[in-house]
C-alpha positions as CSV (number, residue, x, y, z in Angstrom):
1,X,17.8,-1.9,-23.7
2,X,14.0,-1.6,-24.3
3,X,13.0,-3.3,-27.6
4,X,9.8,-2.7,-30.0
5,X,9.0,-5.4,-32.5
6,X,6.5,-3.4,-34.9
7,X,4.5,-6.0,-37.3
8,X,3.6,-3.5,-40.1
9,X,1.2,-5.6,-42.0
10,X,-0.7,-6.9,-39.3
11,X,-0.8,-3.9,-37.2
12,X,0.8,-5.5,-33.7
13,X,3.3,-4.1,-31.5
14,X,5.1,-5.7,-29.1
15,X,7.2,-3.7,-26.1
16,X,9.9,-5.3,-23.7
17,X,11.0,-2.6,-21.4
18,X,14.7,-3.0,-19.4
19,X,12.5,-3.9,-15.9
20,X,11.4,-6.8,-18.2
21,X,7.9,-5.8,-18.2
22,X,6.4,-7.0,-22.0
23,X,3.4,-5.8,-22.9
24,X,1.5,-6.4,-26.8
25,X,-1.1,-4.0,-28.5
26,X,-3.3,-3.8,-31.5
27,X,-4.2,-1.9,-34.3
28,X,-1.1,0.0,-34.1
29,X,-0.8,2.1,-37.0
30,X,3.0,4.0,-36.6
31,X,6.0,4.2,-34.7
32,X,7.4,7.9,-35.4
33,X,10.8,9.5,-34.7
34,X,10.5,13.1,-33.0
35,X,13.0,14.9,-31.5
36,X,14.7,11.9,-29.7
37,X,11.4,9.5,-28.6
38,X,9.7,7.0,-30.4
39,X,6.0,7.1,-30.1
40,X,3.5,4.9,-31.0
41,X,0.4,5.6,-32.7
42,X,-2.8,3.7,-32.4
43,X,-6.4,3.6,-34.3
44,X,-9.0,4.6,-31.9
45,X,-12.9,4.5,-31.7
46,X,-13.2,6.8,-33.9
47,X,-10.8,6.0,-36.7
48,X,-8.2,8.8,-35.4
49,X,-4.9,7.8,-34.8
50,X,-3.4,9.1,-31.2
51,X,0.2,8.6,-29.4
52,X,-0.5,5.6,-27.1
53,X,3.2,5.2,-25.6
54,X,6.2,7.5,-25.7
55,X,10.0,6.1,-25.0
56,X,13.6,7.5,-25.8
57,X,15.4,6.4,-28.3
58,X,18.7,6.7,-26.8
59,X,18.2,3.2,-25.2
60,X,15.4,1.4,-27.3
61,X,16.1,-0.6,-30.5
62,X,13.3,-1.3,-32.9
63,X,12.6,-4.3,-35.1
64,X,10.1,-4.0,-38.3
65,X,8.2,-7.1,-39.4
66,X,6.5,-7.0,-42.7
67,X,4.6,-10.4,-42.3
């Protein structure tokens, strides 16, 4: 199962994929719901917000910190 640990209050995101590849970005604003894949939306350059990553739901669990 992939997991996403989203730290809402300081804007990290950490992904673990099944290969057990882990990868960690910044200034990630969202993590959205739509039509079966999460994506994940960070600040750019120039203060917009774009999809940086895009995985299924079906086998990815998500994890919300508020710290």
């Amino acid at each position: 199962m992939n997991t996403i640990i989203f730290n809402t209050k300081q804007h990290t995101l950490t992904l673990e994929l099944v290969s057990g590849t882990k990868k960690s970005y910044k200034d990630v604003m969202t993590v959205k719901l739509i039509d079966g894949i999460y994506e994940i939306f960070q600040k750019q350059r120039d203060g917009l917000n774009a999809p940086i990553i895009r995985i299924p739901s079906n086998n990815t669990i998500v994890f919300y910190e508020h710290e």
